[in-house]
The first five atom37 places (N, CA, C, CB, O) and aatype in JSON, in Angstrom:
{
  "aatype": [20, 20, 20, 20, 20, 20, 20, 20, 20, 20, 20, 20, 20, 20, 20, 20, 20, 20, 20, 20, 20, 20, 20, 20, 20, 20, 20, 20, 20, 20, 20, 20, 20, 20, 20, 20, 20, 20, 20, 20, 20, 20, 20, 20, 20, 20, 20, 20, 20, 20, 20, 20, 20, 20, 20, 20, 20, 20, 20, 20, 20, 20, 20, 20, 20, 20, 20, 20, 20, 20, 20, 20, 20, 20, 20, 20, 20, 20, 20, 20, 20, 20, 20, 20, 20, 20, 20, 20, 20, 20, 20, 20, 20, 20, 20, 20, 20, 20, 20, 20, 20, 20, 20, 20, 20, 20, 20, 20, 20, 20, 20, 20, 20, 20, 20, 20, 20, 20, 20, 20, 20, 20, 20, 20, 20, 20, 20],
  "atom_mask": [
    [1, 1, 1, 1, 1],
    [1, 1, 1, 1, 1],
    [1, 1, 1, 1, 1],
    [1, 1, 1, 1, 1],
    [1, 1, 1, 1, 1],
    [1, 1, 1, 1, 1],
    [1, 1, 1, 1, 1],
    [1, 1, 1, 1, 1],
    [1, 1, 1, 1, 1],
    [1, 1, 1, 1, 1],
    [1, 1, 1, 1, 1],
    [1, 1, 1, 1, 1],
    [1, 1, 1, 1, 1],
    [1, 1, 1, 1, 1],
    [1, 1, 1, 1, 1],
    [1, 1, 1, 1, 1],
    [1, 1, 1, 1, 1],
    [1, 1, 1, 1, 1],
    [1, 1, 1, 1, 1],
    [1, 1, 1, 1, 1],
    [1, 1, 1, 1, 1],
    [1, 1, 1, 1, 1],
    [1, 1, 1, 1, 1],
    [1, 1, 1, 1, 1],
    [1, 1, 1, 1, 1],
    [1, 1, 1, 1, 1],
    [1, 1, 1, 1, 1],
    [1, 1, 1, 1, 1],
    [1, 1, 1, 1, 1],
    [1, 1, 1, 1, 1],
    [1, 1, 1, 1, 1],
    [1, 1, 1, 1, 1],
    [1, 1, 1, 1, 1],
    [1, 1, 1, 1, 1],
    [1, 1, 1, 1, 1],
    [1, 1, 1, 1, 1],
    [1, 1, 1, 1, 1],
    [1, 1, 1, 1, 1],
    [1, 1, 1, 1, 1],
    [1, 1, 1, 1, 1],
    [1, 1, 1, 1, 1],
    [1, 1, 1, 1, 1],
    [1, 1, 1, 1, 1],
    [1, 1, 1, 1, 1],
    [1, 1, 1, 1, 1],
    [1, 1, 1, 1, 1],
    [1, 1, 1, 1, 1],
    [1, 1, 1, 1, 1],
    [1, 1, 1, 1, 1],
    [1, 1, 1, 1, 1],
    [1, 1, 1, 1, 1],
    [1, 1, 1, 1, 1],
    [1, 1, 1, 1, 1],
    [1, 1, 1, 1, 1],
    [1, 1, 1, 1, 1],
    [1, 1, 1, 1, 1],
    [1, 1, 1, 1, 1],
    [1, 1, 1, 1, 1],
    [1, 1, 1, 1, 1],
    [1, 1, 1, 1, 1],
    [1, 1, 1, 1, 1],
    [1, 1, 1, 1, 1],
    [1, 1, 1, 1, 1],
    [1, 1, 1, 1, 1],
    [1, 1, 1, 1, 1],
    [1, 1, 1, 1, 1],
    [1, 1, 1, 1, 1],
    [1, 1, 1, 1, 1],
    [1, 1, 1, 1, 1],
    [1, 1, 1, 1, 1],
    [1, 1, 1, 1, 1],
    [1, 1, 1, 1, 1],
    [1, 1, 1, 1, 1],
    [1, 1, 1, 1, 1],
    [1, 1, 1, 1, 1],
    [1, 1, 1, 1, 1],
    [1, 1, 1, 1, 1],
    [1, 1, 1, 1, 1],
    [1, 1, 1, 1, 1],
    [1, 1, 1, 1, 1],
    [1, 1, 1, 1, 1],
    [1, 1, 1, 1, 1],
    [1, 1, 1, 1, 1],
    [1, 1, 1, 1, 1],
    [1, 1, 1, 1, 1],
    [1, 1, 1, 1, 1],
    [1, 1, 1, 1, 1],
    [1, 1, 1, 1, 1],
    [1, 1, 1, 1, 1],
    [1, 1, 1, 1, 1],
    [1, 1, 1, 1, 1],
    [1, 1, 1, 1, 1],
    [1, 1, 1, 1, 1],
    [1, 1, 1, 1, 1],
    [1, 1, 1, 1, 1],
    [1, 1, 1, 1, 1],
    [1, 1, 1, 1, 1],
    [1, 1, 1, 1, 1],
    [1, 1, 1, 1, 1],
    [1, 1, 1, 1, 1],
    [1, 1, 1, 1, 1],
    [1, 1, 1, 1, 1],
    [1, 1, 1, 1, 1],
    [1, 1, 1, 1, 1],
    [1, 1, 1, 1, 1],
    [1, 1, 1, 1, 1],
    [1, 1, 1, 1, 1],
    [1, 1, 1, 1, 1],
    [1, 1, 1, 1, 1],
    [1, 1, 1, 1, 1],
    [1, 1, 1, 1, 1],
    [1, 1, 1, 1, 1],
    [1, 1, 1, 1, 1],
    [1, 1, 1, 1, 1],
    [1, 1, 1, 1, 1],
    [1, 1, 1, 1, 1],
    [1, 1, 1, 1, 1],
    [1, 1, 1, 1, 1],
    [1, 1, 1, 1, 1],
    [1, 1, 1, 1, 1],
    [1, 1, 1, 1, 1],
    [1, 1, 1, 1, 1],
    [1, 1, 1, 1, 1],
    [1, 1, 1, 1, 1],
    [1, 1, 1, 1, 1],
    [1, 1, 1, 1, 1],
    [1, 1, 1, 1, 1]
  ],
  "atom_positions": [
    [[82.3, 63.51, -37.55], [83.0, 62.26, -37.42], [82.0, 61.2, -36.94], [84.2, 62.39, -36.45], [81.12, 61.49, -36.13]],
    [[82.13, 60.12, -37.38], [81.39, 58.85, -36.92], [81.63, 58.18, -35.77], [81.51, 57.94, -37.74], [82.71, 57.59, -35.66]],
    [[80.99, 58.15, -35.06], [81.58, 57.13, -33.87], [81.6, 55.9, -34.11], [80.91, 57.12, -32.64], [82.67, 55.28, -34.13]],
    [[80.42, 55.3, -34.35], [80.21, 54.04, -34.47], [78.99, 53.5, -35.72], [79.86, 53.7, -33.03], [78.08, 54.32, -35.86]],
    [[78.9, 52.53, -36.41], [77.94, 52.09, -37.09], [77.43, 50.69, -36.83], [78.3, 52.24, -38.28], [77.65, 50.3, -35.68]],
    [[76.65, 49.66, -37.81], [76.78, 48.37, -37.64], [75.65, 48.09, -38.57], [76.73, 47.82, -36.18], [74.92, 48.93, -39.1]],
    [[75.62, 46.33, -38.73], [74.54, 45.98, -39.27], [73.82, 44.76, -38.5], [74.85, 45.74, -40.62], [74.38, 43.99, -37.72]],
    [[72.56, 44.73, -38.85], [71.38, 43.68, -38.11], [71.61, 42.44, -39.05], [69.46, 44.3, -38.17], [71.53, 42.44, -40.28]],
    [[71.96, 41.24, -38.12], [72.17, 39.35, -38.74], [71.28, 38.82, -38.38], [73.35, 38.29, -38.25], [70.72, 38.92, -37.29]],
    [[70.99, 38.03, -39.49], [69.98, 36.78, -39.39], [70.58, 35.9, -38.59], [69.61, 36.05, -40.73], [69.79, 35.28, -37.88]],
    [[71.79, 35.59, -38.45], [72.37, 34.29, -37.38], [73.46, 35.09, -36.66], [73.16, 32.68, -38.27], [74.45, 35.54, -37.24]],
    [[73.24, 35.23, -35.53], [74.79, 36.64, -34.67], [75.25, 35.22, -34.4], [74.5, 38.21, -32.67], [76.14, 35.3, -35.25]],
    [[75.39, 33.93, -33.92], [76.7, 33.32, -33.58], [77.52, 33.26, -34.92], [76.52, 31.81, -32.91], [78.72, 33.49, -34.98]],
    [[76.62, 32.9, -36.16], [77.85, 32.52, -37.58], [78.35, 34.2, -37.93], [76.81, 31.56, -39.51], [79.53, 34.48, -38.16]],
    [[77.4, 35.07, -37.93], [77.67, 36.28, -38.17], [79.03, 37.06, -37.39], [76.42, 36.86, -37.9], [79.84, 37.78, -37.97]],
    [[79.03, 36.74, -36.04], [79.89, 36.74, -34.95], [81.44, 36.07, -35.67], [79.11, 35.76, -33.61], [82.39, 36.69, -36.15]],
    [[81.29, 34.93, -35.54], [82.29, 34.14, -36.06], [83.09, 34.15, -37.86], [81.59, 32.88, -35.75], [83.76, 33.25, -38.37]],
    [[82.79, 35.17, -38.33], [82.27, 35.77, -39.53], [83.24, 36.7, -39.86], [80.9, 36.38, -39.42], [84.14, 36.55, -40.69]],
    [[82.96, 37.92, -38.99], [83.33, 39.13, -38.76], [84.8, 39.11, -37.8], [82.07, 39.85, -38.1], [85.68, 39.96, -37.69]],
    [[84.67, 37.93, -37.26], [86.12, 37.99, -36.35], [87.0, 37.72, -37.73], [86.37, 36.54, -34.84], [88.01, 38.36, -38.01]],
    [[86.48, 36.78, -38.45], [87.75, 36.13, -39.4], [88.43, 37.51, -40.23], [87.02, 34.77, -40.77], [89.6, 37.9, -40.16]],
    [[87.12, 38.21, -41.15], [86.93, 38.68, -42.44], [87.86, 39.65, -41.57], [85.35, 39.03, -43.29], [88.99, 39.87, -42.01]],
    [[87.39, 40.39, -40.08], [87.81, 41.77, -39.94], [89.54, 41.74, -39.08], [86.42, 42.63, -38.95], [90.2, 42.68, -38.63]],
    [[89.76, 40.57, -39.12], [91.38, 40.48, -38.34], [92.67, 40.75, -39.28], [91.67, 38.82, -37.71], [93.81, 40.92, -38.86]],
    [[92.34, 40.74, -40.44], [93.61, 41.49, -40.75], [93.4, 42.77, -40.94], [94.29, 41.05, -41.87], [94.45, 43.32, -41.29]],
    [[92.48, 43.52, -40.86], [92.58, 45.21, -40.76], [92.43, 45.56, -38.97], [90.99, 46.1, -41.84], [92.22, 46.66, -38.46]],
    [[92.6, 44.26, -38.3], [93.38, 45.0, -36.86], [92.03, 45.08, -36.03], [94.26, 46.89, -37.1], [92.1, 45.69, -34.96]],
    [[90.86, 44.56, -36.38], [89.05, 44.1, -35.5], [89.71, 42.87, -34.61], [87.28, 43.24, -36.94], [90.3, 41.8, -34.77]],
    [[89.29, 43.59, -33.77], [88.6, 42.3, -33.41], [87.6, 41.88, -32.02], [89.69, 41.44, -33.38], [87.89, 42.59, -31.05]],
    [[86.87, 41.22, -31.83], [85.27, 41.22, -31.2], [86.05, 41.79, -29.78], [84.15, 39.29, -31.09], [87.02, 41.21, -29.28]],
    [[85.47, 42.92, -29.28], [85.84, 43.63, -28.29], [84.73, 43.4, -26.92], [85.96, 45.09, -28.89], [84.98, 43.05, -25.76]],
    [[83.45, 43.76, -27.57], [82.29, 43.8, -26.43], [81.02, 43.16, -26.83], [81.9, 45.28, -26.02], [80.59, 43.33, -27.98]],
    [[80.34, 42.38, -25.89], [79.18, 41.47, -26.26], [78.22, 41.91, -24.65], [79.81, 39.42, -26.55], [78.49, 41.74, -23.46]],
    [[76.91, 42.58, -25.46], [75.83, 42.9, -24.34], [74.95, 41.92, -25.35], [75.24, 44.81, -23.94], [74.89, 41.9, -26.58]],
    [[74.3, 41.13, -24.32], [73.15, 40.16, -24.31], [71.5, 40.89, -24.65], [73.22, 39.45, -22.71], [71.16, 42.03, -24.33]],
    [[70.94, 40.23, -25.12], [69.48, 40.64, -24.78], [68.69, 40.82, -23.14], [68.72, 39.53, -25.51], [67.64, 41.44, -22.99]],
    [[68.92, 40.6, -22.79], [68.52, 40.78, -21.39], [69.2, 42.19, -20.77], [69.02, 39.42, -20.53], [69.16, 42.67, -19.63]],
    [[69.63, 42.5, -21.59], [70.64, 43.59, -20.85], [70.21, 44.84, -21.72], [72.56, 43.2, -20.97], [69.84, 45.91, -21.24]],
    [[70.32, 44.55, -23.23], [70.2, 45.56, -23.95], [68.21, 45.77, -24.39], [71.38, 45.23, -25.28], [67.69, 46.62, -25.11]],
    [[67.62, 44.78, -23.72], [66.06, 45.19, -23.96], [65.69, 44.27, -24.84], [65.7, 46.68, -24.56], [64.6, 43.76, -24.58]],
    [[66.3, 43.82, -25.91], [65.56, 43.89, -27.58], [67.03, 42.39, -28.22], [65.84, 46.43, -28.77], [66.83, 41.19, -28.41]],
    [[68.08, 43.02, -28.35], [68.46, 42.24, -29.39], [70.37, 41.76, -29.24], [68.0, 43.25, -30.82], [71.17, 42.52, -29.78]],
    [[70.78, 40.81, -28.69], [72.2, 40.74, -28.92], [72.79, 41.31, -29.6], [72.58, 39.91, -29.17], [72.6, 41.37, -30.81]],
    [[73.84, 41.97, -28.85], [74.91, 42.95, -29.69], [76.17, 42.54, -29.74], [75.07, 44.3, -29.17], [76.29, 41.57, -28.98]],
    [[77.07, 42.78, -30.22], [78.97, 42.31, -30.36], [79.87, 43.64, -31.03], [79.27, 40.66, -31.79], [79.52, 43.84, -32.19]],
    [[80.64, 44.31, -30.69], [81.06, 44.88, -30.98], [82.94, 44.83, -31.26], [80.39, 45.47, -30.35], [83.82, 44.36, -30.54]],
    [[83.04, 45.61, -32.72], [84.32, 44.77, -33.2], [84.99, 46.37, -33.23], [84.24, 43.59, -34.97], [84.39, 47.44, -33.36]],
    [[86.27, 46.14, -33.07], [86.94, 47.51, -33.21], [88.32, 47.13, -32.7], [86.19, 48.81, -32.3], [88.53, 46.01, -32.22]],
    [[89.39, 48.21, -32.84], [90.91, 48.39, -32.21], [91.11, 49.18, -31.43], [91.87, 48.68, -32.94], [90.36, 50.15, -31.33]],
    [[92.08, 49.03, -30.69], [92.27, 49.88, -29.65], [91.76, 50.01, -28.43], [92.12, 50.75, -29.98], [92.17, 50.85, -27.64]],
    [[90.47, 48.87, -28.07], [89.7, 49.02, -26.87], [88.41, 49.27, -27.47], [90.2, 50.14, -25.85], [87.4, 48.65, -27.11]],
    [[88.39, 50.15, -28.37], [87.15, 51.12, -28.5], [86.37, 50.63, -29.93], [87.71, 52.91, -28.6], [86.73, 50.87, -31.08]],
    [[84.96, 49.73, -29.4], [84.57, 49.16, -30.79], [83.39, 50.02, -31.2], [84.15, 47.51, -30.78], [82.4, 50.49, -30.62]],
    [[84.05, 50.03, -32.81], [83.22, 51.18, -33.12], [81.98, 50.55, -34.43], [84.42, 52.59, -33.72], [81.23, 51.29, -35.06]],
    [[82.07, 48.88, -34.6], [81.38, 48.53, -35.85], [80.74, 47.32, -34.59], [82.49, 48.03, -37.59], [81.39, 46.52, -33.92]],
    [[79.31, 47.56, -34.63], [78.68, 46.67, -33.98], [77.83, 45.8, -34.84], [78.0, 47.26, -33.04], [77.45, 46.04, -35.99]],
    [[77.58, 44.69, -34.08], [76.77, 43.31, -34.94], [75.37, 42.91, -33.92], [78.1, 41.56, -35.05], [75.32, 42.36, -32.82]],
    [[74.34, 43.43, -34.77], [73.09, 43.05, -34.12], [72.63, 41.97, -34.16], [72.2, 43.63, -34.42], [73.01, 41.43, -35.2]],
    [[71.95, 41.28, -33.53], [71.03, 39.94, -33.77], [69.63, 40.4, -34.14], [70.92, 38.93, -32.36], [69.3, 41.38, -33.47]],
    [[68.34, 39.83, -35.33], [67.61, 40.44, -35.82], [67.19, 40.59, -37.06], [67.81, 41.11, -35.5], [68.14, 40.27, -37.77]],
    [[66.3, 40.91, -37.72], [66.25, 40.91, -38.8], [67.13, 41.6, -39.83], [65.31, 41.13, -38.84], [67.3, 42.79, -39.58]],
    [[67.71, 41.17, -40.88], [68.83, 41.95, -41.49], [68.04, 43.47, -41.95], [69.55, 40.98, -42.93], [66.83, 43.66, -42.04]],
    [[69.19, 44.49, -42.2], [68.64, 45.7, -42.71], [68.23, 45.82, -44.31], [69.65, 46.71, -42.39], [69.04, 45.14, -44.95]],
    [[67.63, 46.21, -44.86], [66.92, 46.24, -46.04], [66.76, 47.38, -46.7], [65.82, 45.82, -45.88], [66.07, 48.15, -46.04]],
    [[67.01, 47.72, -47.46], [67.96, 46.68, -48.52], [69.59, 46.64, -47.52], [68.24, 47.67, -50.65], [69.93, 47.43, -46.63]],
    [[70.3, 45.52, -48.03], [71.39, 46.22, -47.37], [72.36, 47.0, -47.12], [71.68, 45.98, -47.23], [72.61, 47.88, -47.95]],
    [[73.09, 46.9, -46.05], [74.27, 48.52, -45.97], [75.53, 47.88, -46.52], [74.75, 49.36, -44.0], [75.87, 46.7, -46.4]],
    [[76.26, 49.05, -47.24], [77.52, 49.02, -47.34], [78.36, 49.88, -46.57], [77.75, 49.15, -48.46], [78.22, 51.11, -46.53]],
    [[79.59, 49.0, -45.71], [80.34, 49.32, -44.66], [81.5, 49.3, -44.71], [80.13, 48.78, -43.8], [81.91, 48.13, -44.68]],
    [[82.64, 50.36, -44.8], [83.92, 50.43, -45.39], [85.09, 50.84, -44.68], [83.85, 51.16, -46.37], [85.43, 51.96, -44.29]],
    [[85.52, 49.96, -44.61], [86.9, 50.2, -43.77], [88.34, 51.05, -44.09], [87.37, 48.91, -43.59], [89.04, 50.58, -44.99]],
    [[88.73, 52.02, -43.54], [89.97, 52.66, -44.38], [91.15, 51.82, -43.88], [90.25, 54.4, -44.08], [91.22, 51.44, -42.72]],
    [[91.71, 51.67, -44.42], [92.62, 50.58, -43.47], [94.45, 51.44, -44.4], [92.04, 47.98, -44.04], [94.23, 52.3, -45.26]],
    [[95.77, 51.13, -44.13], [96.9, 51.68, -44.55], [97.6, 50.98, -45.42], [97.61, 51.97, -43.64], [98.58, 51.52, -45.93]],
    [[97.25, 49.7, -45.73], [97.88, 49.31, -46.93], [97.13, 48.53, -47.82], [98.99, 48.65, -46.66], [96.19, 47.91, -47.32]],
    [[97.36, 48.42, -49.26], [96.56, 47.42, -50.14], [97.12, 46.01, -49.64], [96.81, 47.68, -51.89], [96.28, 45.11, -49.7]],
    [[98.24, 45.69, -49.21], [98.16, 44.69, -48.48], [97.75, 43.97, -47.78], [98.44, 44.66, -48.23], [98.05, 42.79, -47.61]],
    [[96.57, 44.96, -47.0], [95.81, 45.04, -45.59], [94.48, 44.66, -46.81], [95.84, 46.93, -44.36], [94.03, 43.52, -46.86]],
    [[93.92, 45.84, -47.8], [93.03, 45.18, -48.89], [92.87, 43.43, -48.79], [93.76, 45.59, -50.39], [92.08, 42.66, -48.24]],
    [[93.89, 43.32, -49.52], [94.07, 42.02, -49.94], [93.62, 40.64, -49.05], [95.43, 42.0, -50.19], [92.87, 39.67, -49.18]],
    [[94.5, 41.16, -48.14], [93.97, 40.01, -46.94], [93.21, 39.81, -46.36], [94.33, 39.81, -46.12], [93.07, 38.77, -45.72]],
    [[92.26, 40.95, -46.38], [91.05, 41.81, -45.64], [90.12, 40.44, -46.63], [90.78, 44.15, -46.12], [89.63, 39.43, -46.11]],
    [[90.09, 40.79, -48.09], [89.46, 40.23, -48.68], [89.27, 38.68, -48.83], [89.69, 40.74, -49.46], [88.27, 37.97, -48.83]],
    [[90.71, 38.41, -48.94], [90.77, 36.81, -48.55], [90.25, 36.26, -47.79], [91.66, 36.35, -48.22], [89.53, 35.28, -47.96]],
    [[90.61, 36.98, -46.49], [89.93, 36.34, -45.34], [88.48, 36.15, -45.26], [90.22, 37.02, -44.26], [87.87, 35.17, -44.84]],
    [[87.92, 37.54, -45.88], [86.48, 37.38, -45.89], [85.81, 36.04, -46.79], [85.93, 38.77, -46.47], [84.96, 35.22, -46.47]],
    [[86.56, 36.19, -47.98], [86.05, 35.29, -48.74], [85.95, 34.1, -48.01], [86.73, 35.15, -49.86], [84.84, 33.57, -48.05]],
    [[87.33, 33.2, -46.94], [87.65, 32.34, -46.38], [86.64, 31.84, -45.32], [88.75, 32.66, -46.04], [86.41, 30.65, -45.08]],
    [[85.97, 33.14, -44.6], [85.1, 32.79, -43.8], [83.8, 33.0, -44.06], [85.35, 33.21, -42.82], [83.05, 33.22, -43.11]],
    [[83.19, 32.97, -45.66], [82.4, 32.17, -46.42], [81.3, 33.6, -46.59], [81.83, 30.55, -45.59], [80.09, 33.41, -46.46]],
    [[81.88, 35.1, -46.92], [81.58, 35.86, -47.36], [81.59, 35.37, -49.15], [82.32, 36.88, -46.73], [82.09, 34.36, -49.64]],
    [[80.78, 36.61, -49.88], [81.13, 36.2, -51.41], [81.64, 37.47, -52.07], [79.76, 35.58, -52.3], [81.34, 38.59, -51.65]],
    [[82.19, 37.3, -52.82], [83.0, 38.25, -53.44], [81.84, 39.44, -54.28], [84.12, 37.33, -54.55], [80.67, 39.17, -54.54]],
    [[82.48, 40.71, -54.58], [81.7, 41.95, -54.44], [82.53, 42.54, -55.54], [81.66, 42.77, -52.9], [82.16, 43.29, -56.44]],
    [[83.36, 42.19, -55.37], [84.71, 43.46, -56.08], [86.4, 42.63, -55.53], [84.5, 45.76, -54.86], [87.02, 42.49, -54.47]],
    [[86.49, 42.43, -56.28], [87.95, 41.85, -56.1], [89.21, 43.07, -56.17], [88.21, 40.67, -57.42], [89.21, 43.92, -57.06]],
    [[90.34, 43.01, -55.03], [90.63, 43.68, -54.79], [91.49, 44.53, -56.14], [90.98, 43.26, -53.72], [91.9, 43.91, -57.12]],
    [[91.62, 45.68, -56.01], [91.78, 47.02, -57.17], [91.7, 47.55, -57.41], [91.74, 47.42, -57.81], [90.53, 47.66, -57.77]],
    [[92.38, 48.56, -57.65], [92.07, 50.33, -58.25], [90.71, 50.32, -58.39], [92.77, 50.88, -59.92], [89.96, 49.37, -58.6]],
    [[90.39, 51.88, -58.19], [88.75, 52.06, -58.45], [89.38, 53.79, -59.35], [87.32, 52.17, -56.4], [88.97, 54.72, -58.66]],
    [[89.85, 54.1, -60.05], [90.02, 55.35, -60.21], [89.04, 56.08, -60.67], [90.92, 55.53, -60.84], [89.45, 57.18, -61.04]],
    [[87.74, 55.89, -60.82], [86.48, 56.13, -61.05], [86.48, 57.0, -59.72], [85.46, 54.81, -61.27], [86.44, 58.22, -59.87]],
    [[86.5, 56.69, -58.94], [86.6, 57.55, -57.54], [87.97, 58.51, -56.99], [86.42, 56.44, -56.42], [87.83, 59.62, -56.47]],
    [[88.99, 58.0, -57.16], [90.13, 58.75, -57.0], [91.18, 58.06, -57.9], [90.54, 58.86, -55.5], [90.77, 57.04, -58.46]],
    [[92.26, 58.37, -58.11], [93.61, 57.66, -58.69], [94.48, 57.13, -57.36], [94.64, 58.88, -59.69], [95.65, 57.01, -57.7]],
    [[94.34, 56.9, -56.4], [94.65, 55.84, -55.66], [93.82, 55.15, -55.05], [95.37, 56.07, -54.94], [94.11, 54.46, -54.07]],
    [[92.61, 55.27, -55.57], [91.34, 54.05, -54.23], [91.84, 52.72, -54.77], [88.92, 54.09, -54.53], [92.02, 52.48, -55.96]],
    [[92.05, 51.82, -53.7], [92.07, 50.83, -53.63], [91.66, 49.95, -53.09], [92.59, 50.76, -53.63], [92.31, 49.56, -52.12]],
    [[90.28, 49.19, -53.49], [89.51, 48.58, -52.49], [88.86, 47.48, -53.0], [88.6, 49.43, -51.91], [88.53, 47.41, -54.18]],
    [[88.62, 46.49, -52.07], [87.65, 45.27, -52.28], [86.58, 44.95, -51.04], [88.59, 43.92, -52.5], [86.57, 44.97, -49.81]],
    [[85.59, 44.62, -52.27], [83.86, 44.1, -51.7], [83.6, 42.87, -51.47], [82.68, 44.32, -52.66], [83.54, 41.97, -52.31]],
    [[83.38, 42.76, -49.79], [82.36, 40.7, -50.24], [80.91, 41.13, -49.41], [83.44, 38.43, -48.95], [80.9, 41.87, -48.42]],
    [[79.81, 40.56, -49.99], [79.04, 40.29, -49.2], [79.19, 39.54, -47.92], [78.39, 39.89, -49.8], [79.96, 38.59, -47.96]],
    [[78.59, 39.8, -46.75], [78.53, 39.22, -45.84], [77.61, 38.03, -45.94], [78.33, 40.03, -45.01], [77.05, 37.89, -47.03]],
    [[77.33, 37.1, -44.94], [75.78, 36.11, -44.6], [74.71, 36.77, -44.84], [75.48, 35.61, -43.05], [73.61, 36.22, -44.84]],
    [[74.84, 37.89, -45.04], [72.97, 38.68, -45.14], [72.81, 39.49, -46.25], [72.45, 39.9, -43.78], [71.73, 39.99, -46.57]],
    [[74.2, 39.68, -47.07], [74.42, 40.79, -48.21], [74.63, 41.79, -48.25], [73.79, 41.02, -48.83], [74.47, 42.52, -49.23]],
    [[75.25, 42.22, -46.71], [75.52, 43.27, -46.39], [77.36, 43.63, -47.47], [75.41, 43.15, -44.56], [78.21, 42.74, -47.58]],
    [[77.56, 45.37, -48.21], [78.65, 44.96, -48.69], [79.3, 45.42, -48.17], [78.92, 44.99, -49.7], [78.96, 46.56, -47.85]],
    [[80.74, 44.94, -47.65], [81.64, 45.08, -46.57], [82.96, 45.16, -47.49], [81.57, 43.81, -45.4], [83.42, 44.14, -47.99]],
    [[83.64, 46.64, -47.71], [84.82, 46.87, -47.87], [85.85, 47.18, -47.22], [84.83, 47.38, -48.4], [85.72, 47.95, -46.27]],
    [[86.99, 46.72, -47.52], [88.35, 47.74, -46.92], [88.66, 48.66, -48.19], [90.03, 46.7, -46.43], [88.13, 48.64, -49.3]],
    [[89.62, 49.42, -47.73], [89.65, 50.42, -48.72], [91.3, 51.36, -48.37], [88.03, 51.44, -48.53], [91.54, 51.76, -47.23]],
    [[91.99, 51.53, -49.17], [93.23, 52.09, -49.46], [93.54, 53.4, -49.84], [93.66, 51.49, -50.26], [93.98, 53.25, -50.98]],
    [[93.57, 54.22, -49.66], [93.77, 55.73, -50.16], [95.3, 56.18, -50.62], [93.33, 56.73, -48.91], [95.67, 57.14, -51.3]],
    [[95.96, 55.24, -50.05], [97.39, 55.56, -50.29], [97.68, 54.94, -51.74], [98.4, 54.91, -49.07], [96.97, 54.22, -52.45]],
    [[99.11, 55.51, -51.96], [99.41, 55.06, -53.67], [100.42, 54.39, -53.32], [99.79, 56.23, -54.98], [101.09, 53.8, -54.17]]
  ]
}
């Protein structure tokens, strides 16, 4: 099981402000922020539910090439808005939300790039 992942931003305040929008309708949202002075090296923010953030946002050079990071979330509804929002807070579109049955007969998921090109999905398993 995964605990936690994340990716490294060229700008953590827009990146920050970014990730609150894109990741609030699948139930994120910015939980914990350790500074550089604290963490050695590089501002961190961490986004997650429940208390417990498990998708962190570095300050730093982006990762290369970049990562793709996927959210399971419980409804294509949750898809949808997931995606909107991202688009809204000036992500670019990847995959517009929709069946993927190439992978299963119920995946349901959509892609935007982030500010750095990182590709950031939600994703549906249910039918």
């Amino acid at each position: 099981m995964i605990d936690h992942t994340g990716v490294v931003v060229s700008d953590f305040e827009r990146s920050k402000k970014f990730y609150r929008e894109a990741l609030a309708p699948i139930g994120y949202e910015l939980l914990h922020e350790v500074p550089a002075s604290v963490t050695g090296s590089s501002d961190v923010a961490g986004f997650g539910e429940g208390g417990k953030p498990d998708f962190w946002v570095t300050n730093g050079e982006p990762n290369k090439p970049p990562l793709h990071i996927a959210f399971r979330v419980k409804s294509r509804d949750i898809v949808n808005a997931f995606h909107a929002a991202a688009i809204a807070a000036g992500g670019s579109d990847n995959g517009r939300p929709g069946l993927r049955p190439h992978y299963h007969p119920n995946y349901y998921g959509a892609f935007v790039r982030d500010l750095d090109g990182h590709n950031i999905e939600a994703v549906c398993h249910e039918a």
